[in-house]
C-alpha positions as CSV (number, residue, x, y, z in Angstrom):
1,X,0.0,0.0,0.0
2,X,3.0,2.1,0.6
3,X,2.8,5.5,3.3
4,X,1.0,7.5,1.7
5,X,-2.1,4.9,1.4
6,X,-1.5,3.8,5.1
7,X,-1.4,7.8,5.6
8,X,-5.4,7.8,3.7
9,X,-6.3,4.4,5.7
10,X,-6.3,6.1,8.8
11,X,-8.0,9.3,8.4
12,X,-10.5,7.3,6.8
13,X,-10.4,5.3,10.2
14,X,-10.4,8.5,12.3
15,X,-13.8,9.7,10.5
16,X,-15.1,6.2,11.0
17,X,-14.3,6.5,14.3
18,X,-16.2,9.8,15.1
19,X,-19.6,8.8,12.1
20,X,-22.0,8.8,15.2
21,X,-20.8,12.3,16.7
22,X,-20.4,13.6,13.2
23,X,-24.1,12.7,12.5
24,X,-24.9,13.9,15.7
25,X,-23.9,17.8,15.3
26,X,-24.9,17.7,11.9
27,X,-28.4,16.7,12.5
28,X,-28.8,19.0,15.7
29,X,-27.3,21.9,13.1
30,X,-29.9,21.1,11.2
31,X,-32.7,21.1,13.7
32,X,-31.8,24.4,14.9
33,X,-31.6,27.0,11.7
34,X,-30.1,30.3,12.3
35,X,-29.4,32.9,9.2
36,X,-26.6,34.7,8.6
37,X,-24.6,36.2,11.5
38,X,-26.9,34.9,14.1
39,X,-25.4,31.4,14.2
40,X,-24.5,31.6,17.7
41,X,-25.8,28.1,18.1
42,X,-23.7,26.3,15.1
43,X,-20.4,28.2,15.9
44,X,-20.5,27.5,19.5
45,X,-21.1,23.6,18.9
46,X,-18.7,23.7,16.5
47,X,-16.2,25.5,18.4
48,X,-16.7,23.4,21.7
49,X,-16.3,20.0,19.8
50,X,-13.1,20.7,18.2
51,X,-11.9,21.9,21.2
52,X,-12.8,19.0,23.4
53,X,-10.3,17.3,20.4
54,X,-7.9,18.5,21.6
55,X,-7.6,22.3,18.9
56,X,-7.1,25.4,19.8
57,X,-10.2,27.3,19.1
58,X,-10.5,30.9,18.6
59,X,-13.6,32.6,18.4
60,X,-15.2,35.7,17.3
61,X,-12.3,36.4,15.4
62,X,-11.8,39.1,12.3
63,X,-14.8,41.2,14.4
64,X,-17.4,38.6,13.7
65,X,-19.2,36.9,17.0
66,X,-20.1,33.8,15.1
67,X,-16.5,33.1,13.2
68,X,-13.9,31.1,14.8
69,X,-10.3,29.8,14.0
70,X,-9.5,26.0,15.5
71,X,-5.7,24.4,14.6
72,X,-4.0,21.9,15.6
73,X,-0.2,20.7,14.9
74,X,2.6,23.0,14.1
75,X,4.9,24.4,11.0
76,X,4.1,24.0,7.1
77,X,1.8,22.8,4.8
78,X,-1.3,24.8,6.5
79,X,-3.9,23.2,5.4
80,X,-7.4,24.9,5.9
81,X,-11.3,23.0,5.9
82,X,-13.7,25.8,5.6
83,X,-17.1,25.5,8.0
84,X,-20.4,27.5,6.6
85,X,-23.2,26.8,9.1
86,X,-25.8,29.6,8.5
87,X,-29.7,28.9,7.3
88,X,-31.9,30.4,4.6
89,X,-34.5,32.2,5.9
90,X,-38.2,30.3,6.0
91,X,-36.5,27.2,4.4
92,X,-34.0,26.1,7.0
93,X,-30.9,24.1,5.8
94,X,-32.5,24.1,2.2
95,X,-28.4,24.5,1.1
96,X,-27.0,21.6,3.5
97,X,-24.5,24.0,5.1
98,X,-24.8,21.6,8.2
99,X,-23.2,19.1,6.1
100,X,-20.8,21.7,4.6
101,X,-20.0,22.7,8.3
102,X,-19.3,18.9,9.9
103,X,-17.6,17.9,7.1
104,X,-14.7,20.2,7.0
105,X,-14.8,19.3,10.8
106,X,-14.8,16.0,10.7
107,X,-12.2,16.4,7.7
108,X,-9.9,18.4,10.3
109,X,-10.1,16.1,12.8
110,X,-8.8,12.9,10.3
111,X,-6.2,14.9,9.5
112,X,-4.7,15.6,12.9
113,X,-4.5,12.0,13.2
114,X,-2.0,11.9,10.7
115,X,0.5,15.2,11.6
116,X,2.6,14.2,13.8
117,X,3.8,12.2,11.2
118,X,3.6,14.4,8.2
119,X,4.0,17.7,9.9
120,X,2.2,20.7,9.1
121,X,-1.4,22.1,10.4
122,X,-4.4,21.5,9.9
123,X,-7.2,24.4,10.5
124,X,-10.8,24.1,10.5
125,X,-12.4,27.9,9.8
126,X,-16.0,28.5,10.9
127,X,-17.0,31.4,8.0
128,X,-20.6,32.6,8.8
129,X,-23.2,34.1,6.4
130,X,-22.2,32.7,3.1
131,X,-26.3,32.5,2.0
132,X,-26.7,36.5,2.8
133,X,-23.6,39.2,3.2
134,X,-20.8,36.6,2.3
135,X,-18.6,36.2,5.5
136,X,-15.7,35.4,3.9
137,X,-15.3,38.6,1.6
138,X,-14.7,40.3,5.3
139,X,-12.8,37.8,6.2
140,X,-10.5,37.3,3.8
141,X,-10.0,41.7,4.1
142,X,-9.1,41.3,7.7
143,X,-6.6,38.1,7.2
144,X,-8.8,35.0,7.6
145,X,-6.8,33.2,5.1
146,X,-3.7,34.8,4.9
147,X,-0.6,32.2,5.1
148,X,-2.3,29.0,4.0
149,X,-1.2,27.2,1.7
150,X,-4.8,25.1,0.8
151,X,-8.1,25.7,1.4
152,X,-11.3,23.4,0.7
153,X,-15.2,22.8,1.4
154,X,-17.4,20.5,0.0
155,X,-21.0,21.5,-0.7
156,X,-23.8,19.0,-1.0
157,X,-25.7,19.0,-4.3
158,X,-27.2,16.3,-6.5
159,X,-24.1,15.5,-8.0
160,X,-20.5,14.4,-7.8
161,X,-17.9,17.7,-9.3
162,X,-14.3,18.3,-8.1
163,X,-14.3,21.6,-10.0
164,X,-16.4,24.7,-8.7
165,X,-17.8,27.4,-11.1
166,X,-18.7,30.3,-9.8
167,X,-19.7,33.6,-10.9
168,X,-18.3,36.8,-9.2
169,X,-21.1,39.3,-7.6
170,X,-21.8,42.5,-7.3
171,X,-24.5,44.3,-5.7
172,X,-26.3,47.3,-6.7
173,X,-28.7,49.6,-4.6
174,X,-30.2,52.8,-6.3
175,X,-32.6,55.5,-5.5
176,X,-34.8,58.2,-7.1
177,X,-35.4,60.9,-5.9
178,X,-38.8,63.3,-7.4
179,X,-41.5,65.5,-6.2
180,X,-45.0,64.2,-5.0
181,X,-48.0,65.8,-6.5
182,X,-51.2,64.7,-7.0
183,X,-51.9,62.0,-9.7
184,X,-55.2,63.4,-11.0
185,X,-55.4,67.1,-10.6
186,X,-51.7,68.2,-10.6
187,X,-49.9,65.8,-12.3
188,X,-47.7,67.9,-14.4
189,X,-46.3,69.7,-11.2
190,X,-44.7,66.3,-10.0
191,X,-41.5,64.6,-11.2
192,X,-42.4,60.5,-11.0
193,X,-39.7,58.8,-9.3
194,X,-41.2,55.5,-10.4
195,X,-41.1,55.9,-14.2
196,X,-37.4,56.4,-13.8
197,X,-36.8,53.3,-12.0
198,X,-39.6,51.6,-14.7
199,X,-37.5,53.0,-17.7
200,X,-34.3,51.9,-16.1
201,X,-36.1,48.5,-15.2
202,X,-37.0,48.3,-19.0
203,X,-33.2,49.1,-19.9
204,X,-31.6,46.2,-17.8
205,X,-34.3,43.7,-19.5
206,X,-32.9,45.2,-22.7
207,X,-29.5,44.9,-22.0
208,X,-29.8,41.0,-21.2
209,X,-29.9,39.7,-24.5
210,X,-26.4,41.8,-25.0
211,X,-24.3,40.0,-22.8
212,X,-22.3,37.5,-22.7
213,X,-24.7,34.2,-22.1
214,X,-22.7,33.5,-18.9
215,X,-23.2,36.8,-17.3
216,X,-26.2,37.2,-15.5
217,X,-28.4,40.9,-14.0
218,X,-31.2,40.6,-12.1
219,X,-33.3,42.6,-9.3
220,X,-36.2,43.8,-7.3
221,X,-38.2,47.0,-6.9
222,X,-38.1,47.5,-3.4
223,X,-40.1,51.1,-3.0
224,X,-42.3,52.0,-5.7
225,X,-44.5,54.8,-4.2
226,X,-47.2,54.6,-1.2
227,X,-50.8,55.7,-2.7
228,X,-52.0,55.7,-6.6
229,X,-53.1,59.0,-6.7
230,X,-50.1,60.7,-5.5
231,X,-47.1,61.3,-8.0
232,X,-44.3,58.6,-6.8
233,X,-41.6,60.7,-5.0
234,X,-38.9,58.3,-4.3
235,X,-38.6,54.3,-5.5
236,X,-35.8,52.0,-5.1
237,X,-34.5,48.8,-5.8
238,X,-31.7,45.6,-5.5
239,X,-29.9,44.3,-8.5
240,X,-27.1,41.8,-8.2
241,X,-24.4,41.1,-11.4
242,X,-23.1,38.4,-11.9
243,X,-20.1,37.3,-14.5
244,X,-17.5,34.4,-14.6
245,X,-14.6,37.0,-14.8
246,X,-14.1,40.0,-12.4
247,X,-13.0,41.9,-15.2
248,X,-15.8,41.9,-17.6
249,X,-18.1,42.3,-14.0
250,X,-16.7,45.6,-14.2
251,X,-17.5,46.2,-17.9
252,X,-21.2,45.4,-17.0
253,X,-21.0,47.8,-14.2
254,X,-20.9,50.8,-16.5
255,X,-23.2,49.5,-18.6
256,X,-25.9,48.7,-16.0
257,X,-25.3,52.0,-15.0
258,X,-25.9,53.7,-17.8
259,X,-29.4,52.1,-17.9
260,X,-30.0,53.9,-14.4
261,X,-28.9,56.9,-15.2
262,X,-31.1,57.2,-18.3
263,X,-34.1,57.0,-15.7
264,X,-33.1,59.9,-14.3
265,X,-32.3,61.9,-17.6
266,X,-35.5,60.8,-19.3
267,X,-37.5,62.3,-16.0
268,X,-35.4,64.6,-14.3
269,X,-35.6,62.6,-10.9
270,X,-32.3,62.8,-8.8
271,X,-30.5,59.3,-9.0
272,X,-28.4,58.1,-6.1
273,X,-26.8,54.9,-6.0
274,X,-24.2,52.6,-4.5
275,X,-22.0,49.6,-5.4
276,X,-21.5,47.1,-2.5
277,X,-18.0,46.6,-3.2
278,X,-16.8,46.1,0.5
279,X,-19.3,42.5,-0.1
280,X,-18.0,41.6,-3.7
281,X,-17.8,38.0,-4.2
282,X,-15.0,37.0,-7.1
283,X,-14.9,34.5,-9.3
284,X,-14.1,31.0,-8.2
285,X,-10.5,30.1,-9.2
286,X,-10.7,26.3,-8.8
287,X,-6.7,25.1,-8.6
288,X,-7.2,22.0,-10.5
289,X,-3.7,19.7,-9.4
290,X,-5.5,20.5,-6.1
291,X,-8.9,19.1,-7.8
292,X,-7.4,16.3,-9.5
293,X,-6.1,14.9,-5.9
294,X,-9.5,15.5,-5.0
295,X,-10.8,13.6,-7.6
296,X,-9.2,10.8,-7.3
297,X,-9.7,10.7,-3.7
298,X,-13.6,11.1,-3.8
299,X,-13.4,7.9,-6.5
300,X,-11.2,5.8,-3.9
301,X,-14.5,5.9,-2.0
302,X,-16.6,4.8,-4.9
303,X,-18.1,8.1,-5.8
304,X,-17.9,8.8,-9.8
305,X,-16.9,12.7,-10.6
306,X,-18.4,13.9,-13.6
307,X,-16.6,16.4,-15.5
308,X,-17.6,20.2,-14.9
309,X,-18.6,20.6,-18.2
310,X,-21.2,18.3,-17.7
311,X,-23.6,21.2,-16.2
312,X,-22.5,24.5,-15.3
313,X,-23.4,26.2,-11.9
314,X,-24.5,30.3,-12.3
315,X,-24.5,30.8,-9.0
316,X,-21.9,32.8,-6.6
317,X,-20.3,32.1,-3.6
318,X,-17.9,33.9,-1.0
319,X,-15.4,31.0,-1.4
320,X,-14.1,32.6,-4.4
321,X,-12.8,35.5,-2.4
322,X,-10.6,32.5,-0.7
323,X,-9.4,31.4,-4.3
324,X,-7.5,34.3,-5.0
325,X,-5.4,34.4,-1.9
326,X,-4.9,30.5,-1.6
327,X,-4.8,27.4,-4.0
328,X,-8.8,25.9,-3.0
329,X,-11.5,23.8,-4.1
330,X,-14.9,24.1,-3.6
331,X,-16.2,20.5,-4.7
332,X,-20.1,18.7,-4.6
333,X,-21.0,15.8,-2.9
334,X,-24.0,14.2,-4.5
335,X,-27.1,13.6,-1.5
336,X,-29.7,13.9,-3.8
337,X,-31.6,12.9,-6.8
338,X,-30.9,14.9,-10.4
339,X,-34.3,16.7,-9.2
340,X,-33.9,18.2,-6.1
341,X,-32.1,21.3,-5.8
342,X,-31.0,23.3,-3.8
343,X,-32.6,25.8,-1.5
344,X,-35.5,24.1,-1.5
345,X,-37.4,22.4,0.9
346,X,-36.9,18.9,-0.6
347,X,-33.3,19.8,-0.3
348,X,-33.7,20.5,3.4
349,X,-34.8,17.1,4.2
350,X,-32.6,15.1,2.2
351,X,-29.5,17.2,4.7
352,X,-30.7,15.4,7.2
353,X,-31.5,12.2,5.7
354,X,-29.3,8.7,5.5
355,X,-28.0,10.2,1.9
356,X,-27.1,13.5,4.0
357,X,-25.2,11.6,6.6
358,X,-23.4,9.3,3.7
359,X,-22.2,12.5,1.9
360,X,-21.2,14.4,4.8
361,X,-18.7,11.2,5.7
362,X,-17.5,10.8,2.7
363,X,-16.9,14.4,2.1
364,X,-14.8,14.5,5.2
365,X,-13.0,11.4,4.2
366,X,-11.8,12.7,0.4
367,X,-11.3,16.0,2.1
368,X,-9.0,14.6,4.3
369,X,-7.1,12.6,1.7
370,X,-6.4,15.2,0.0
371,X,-5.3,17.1,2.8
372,X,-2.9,14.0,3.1
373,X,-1.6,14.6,-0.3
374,X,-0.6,18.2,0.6
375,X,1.2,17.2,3.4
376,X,3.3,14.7,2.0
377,X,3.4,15.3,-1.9
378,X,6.0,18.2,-2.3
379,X,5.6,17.9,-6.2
380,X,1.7,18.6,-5.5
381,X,2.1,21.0,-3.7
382,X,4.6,22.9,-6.4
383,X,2.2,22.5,-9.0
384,X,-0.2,23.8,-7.2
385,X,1.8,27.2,-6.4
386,X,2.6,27.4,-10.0
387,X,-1.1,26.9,-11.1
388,X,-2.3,29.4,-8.6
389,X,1.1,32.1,-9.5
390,X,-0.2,31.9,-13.0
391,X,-3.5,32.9,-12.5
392,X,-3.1,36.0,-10.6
């Protein structure tokens, strides 16, 4: 079998080992929801239970109460297993983020089995609020991640995928501001804050089919006056952007704006606006030696990976702010049938089902494999530092 598959026997073992407490905190995770920033809960259990392992546990760290930082084991490689723990709102764990969150722990906890031997560290990283402000954009700003030299999570989905694609986000809020007058009598005295926001509205519709087909722009109207016969004198709305490069994200920025700003031009209604670039999510940068390993890890264990290709994910995730500072992966563990998706409430239940408890284990197992392969592979680990080198 040689070390390095006597190295993957026993953190397989160690997970073994620990299925029944895993299951445990998962499932009590899952029973008790809380959304973003308010997992006081999750981190806590979290927290004590890798503690009572023997970690050291930080918490509340980068300024965030429900964030923590556990390590165990001493020098280079430092490896890092990212926890996300926080609920949807009215669905519960509809996105199996307790799976995500006792995977990467049980993942850490195979792999300090294993370090006194290879040397290095192992970190588990509780990162709050992925579903709703993206804890890991602040966290990565305030030096979450600096000084790893891997980083991974494994989200549950409906299929098997070793390589992550993920758009990079931006939000947009805007206002108008007009003059209220009434509807009937007066109406040419008033300036209609809501036809801007409706012509700008019409705009971004228009612009869709102008983009690139990977790109996405979509939004609410979240104020559109308070009575019909009064002259709307402010509206507002949300719109997120999406795009698989942060490069042409910026290119769509101007144009989106544009459409805005011809509200206000077309009506004469004051336009203010802002960006929320201190919550940008980038584009996933999947480091792909670091995926193969993965790969090959997850098959060990009888799971088939399809290839990316296969299906691609529009979505966006905070994990892509991790990607540009460390070589990571952000791979799916199948628990569910080709026709449940996520954040749904079908999705919900099958996170806490047997199929929820046999992805969270193997999860943790091919996680810690991998980590394995860091630790010991030195010719991994350089292609990996060129991979990621290149891409910046």
């Amino acid at each position: 079998m040689g070390r390095l598959g006597e190295l993957k026997k026993r953190v397989i073992g160690e997970v073994e080992a620990h299925r029944d407490q895993l299951i445990e905190l998962s499932l009590r995770i899952h029973a008790h929801p809380e959304t973003a920033f308010r997992e006081e809960k999750a981190a806590a259990w979290l927290a004590d239970f890798l503690e009572g392992q023997g970690f050291v546990v930080e918490r509340g760290i980068c300024q965030i109460a429900t964030a923590f930082r556990a390590a165990c084991g001493d020098g280079r490689p430092r490896v890092a297993f990212l926890s996300e723990y926080d609920a949807l709102p009215g669905i519960g764990h509809g996105c199996g983020h307790n799976i995500i969150a006792v995977a990467s722990v049980g993942a850490g906890l195979a792999a300090r089995a294993v370090l006194g031997e290879t040397g290095g560290t192992a970190l588990v990283i509780g990162t709050p609020a992925e579903e709703a402000a993206g804890g890991k954009v602040f966290m990565a700003n305030r030096g979450a991640f600096d000084d790893l030299d891997a980083a991974m999570l494994a989200h549950p989905g409906n299929r098997d995928v070793a390589v992550a694609q993920a758009l990079a986000c931006l939000e947009l809020s805007v206002e108008y501001f007009g003059k209220a007058a009434h509807a009937a009598a007066r109406p040419e005295a008033g300036i209609n804050a809501l036809d801007a926001l409706i012509i700008a509205y019409n705009g971004v519709s228009a612009l869709r089919q102008h983009i690139r087909d990977s790109a996405r722009i979509h939004g609410i109207i979240t104020d559109g006056g308070q009575a019909m016969n009064v002259v709307p004198e402010h509206s507002a709305a949300a719109f997120l952007i999406r795009a698989e490069d942060d490069k042409y994200l910026d290119e769509l920025k101007e144009k989106v704006l544009a459409c805005f700003r011809a509200g206000a031009e077309a009506t004469g209604a004051r336009l203010e606006y802002r960006w929320g670039e201190d919550s940008r999510y980038r584009a996933m940068r999947t480091n792909h030696a670091l995926a193969e390993a993965y790969c090959r890890n997850m098959e060990a264990l009888g799971r088939q990976v399809q290839d990316p290709e296969h299906r691609r994910s529009m979505g966006s995730t905070d994990v892509g702010n991790v990607s540009i500072l460390v070589p990571t992966i952000h791979p799916t563990v199948a628990i569910a049938p080709p026709d449940v998706t996520i954040h749904t409430p079908e999705f919900r239940d099958v996170a806490a089902s047997e199929a929820g408890h046999r992805g969270l284990l193997d999860a943790a197992k091919a996680m810690a494999m991998t980590a394995v392969d860091v630790l010991v592979d030195e010719e991994l680990r350089r292609r990996m530092e060129e991979e990621f080198r290149g891409g910046q």
